[in-house]
C-alpha positions as CSV (number, residue, x, y, z in Angstrom):
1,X,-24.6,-10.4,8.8
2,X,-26.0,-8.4,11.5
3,X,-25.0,-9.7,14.8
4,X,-27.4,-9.5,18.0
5,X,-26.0,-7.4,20.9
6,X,-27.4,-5.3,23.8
7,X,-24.8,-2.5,23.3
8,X,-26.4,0.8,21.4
9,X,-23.0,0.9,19.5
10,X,-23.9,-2.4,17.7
11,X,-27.0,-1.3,15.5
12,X,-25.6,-0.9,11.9
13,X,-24.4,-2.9,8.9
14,X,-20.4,-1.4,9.6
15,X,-21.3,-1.5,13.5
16,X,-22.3,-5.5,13.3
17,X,-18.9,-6.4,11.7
18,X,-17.4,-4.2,14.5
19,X,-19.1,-5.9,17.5
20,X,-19.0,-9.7,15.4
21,X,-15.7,-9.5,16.6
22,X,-15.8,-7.7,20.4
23,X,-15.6,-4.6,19.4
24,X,-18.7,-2.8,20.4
25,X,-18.5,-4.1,24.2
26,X,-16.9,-0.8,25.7
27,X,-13.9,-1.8,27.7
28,X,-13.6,-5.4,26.3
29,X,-10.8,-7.2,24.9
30,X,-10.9,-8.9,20.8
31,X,-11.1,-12.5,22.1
32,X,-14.8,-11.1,23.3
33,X,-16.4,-12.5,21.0
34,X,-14.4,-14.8,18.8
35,X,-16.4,-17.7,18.1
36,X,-18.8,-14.8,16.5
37,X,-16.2,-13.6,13.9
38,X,-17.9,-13.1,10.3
39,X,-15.7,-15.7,8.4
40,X,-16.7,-18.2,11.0
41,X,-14.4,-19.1,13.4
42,X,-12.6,-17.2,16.2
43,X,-9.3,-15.2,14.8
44,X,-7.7,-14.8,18.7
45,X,-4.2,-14.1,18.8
46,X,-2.1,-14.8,21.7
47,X,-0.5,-12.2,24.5
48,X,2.9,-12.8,22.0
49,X,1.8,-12.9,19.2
50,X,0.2,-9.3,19.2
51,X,3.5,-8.3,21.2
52,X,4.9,-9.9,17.6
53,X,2.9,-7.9,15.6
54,X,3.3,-4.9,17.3
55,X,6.8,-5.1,17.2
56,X,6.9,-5.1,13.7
57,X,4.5,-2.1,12.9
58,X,6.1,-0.5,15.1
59,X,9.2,-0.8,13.6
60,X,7.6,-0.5,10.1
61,X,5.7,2.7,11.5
62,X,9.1,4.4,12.6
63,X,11.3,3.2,9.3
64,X,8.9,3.9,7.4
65,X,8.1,7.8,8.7
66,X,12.0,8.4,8.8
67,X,13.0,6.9,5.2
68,X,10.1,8.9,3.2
69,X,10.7,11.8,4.9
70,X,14.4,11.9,4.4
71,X,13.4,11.1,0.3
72,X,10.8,13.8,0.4
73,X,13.4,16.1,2.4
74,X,16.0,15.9,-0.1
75,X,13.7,16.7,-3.1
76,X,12.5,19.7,-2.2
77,X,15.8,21.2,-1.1
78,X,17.6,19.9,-3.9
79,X,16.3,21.7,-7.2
80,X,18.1,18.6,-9.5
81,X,16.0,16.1,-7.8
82,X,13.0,18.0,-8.9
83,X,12.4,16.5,-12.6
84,X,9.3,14.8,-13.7
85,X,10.0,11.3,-13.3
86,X,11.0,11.9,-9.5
87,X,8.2,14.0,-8.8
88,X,5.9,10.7,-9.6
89,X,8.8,8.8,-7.0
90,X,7.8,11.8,-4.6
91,X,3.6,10.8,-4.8
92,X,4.7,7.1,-4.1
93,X,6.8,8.4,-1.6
94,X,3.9,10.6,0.3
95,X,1.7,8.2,0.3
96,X,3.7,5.9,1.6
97,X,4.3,8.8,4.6
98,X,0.8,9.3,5.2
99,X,0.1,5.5,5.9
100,X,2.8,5.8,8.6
101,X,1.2,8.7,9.8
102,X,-2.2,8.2,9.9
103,X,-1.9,4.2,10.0
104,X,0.5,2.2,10.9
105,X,0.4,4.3,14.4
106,X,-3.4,3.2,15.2
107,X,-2.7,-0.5,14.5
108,X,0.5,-0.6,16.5
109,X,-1.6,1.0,19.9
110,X,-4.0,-1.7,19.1
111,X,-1.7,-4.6,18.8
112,X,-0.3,-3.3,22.2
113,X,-3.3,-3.3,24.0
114,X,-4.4,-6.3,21.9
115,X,-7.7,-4.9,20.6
116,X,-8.8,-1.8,18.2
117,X,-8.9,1.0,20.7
118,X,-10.9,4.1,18.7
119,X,-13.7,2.1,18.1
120,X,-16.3,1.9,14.9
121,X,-16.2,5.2,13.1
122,X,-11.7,5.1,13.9
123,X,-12.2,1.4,12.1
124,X,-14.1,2.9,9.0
125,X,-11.6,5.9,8.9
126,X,-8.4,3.8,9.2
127,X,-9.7,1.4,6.5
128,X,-11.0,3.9,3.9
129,X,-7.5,5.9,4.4
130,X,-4.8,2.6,4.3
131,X,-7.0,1.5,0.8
132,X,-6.7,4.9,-0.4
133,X,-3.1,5.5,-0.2
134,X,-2.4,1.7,-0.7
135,X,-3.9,2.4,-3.9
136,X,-2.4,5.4,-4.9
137,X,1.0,3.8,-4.6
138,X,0.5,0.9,-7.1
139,X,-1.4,2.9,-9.2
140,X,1.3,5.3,-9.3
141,X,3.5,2.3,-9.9
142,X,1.6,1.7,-12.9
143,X,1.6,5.2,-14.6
144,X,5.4,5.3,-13.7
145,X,6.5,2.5,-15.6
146,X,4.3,3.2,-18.3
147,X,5.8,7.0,-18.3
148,X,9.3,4.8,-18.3
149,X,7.6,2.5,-21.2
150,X,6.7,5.8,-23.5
151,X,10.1,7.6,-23.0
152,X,12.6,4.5,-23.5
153,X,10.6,3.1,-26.5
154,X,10.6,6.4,-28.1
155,X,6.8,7.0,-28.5
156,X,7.8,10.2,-26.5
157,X,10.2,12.4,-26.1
158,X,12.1,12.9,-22.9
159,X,11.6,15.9,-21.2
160,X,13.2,17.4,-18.6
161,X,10.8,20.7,-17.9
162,X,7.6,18.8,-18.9
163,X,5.9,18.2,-15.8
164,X,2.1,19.1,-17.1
165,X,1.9,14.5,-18.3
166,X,3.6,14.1,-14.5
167,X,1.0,16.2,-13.2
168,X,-1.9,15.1,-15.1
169,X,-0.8,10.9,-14.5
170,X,-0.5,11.9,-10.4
171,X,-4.1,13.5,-10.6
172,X,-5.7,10.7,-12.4
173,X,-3.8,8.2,-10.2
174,X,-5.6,10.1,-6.4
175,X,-9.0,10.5,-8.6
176,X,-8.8,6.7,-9.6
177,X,-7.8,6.0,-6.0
178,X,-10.8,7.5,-4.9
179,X,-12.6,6.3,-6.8
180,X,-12.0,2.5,-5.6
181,X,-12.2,3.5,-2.3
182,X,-15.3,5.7,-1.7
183,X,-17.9,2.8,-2.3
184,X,-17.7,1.6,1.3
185,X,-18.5,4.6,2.7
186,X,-21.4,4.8,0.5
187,X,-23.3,1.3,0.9
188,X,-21.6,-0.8,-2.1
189,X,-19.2,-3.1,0.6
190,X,-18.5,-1.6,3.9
191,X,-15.2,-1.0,6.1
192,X,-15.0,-3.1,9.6
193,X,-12.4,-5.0,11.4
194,X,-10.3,-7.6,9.6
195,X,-7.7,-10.5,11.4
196,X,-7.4,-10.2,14.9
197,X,-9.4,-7.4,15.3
198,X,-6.4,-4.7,15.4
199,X,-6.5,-3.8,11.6
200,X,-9.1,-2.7,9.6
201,X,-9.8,-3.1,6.1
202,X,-12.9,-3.7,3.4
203,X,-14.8,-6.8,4.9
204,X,-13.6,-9.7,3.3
205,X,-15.9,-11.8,5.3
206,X,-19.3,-10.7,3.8
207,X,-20.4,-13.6,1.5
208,X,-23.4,-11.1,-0.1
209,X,-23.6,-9.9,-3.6
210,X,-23.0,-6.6,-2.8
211,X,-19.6,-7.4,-0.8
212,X,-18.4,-9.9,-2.9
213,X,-19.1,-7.7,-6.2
214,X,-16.9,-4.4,-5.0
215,X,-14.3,-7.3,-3.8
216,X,-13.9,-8.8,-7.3
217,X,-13.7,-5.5,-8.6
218,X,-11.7,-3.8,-6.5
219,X,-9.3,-6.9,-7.0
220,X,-9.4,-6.5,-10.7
221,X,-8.7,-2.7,-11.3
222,X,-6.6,-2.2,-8.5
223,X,-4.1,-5.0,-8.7
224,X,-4.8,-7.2,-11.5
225,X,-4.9,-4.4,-13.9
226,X,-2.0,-2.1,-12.2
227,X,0.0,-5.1,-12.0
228,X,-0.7,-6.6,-16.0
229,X,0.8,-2.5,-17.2
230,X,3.5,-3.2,-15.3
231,X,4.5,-6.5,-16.2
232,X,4.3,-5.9,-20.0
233,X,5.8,-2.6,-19.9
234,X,8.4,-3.7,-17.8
235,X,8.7,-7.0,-19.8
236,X,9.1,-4.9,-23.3
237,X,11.6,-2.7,-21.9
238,X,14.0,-5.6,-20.6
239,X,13.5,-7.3,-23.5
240,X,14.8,-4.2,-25.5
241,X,17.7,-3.7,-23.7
242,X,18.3,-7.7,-23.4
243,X,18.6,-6.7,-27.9
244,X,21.2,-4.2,-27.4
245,X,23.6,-5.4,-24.5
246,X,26.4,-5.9,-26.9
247,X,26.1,-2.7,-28.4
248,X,28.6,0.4,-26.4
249,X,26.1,2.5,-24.8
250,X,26.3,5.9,-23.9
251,X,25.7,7.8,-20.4
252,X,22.4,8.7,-21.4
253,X,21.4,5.1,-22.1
254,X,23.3,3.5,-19.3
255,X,21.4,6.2,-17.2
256,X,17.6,4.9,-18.1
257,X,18.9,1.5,-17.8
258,X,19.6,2.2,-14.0
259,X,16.3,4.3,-13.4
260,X,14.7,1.1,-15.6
261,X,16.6,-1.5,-12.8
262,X,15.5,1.0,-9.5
263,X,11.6,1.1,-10.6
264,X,11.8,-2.6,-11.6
265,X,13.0,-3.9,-8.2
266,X,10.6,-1.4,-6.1
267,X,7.7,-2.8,-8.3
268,X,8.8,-6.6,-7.3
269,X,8.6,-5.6,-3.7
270,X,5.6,-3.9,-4.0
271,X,4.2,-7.1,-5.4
272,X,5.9,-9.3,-3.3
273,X,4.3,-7.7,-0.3
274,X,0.9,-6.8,-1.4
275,X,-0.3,-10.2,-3.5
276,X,-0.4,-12.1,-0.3
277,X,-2.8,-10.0,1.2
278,X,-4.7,-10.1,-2.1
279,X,-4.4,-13.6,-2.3
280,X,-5.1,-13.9,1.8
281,X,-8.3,-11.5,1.1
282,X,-9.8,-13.9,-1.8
283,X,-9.6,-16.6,0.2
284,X,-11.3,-15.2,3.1
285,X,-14.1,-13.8,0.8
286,X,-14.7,-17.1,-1.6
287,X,-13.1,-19.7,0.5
288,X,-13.9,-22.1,3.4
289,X,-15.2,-20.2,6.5
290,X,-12.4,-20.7,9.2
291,X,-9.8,-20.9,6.3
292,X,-7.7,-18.1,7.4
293,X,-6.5,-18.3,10.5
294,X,-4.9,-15.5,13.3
295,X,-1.7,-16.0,12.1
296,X,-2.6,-15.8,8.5
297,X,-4.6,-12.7,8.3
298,X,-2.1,-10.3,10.0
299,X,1.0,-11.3,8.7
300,X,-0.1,-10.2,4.8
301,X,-1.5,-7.1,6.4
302,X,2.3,-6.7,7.8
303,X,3.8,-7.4,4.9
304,X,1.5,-4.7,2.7
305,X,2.5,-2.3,5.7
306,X,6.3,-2.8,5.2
307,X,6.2,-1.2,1.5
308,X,6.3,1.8,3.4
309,X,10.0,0.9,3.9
310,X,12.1,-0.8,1.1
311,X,10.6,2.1,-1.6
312,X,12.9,5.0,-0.2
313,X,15.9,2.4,0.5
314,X,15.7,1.7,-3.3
315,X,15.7,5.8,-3.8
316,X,18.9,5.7,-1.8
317,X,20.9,2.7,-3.1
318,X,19.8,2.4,-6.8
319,X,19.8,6.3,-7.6
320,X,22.9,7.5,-8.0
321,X,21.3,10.7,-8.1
322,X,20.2,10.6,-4.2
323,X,23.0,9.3,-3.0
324,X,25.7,12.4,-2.8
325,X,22.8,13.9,-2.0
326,X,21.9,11.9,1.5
327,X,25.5,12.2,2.6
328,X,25.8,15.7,4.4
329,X,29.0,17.2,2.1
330,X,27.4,15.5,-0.9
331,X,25.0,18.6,-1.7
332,X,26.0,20.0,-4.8
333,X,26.5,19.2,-8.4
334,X,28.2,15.9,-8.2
335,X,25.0,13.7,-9.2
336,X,23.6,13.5,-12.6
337,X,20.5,14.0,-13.6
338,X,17.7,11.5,-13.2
């Protein structure tokens, strides 16, 4: 998929994609080159429509920064927050914090100026960094409601000191993370340009064996599996309490019921934001060239980028727990514990 070019920059597998798409051409803009874009067709976008997009990730960037660190702010200056199940809340919530911080900001400058401004090696970096974290965040999704699963089912006992299972299901989750995301960096897939040309992200484009096997893959154990542990742990528990709602339940039950419903909607949203870029992804990879348009490839990578927001509003509004606790006379021993 190498594409011809004059410029020194462009020699490379990862440096091809870049200058398929304009990139490589010093000072030019990401129309450069559109009708050489590797899915086949140009994926322009207009003067307002990357106005649009910036002024989404830029107001995703700055929500985003502010909510997570306000969640991670209140946990580590209030000891009750500090219990197992929200320290795996607090990874989701980091995470989330880096992508703001080491993301969302790159993309934004680039939608301004309306093409990726820190040029090849930035592209690989930005990529390898937004799967990463991406990752970590539904993987941690997946070991928290199968932490919830285990405890409310009674195949564990709940434990309020035990953090060595908290600590050991956040390690696994970065080393799986990794995992997934090294292989680009190493020759099996690569990182490059995606949409527009203002994101970047594995290349969906490639139609190889070697691209389209780490795709199908990556697609498989890093939302298909995640999101199958969820749903039937999630599933089992609400069927469970579906069994008992006529039964008088005590504060302790009524309790996990509330963490059960907090978890449950910021896994929905999760999902709700990040299948159609899965789904917008696959296409691009197995479908018709030219299937995905301008349009269509930035607004799923918008819509992954906004998870960074809704997770800490659900900390705030379905935790009673956070709640006094974000209110500046609130501090103190009015919230129960999580």
């Amino acid at each position: 998929m190498t594409v011809p070019s004059s410029s020194p920059i462009c020699s490379g597998v990862v440096h091809s994609v870049w200058c398929s798409i304009g990139g490589g051409g010093g000072g030019g803009g990401s129309s450069s080159s559109d009708s050489n874009h590797p899915n086949g067709r140009g994926l322009s976008l207009s003067p307002t429509g990357h106005l649009v997009a910036a002024i989404c990730l830029g107001t995703i960037g700055s929500l985003g920064f502010l909510n997570n660190l306000l969640v991670l702010i209140l946990f580590f200056r209030n000891k009750v927050l500090r219990s197992p199940i929200n320290l795996l809340l607090m990874n989701i919530s980091l995470s989330d914090l880096m992508v703001c911080i080491v993301g969302t900001p790159f993309s934004f400058a680039a939608s301004i100026q309306g093409r990726w401004l820190i040029g090849p090696a930035g592209c690989v970096w930005y990529a390898f960094v937004n799967t990463l974290f991406g990752t970590v965040s539904l993987i941690s999704l997946a070991v928290l409601s199968y932490e919830r699963y285990c405890t409310m089912m009674g195949t564990t006992e709940a434990d309020a000191t035990n953090y060595k299972k908290v600590w050991m299901g956040i390690l696994l989750s970065w080393i799986y993370s990794l995992f997934w995301s090294l292989p680009p960096l190493f020759g099996w897939s690569s990182y490059g340009p995606e949409g527009p040309g203002t994101t970047c992200s594995v290349n969906w484009y490639s139609r190889d064996a070697n691209n389209t096997s780490y795709i199908i893959c990556l697609f498989i154990f890093c939302l298909v599996i995640p999101f199958f542990i969820i749903v039937y742990c999630y599933g089992k528990l609400l069927c469970a309490i579906k069994q008992v709602s006529g039964v008088p339940k005590g504060m302790a039950q009524t309790r996990e019921q509330r963490v059960l419903i907090m978890v449950f909607v910021m896994v929905i949203c999760f999902l709700l934001c990040w299948l159609p870029y899965g789904i917008v992804a696959l296409i691009a990879t197995f479908g018709k060239p030219g299937l995905v348009t301008a349009t269509a490839s930035i607004i799923p990578s918008i819509l992954a980028k906004s998870s960074t927001v809704y997770n800490p509003i659900i900390y705030i509004f379905l935790n009673k727990q956070y709640v006094p606790l974000s209110l500046p006379e609130g501090v103190g021993d009015s919230c129960a514990i999580f």
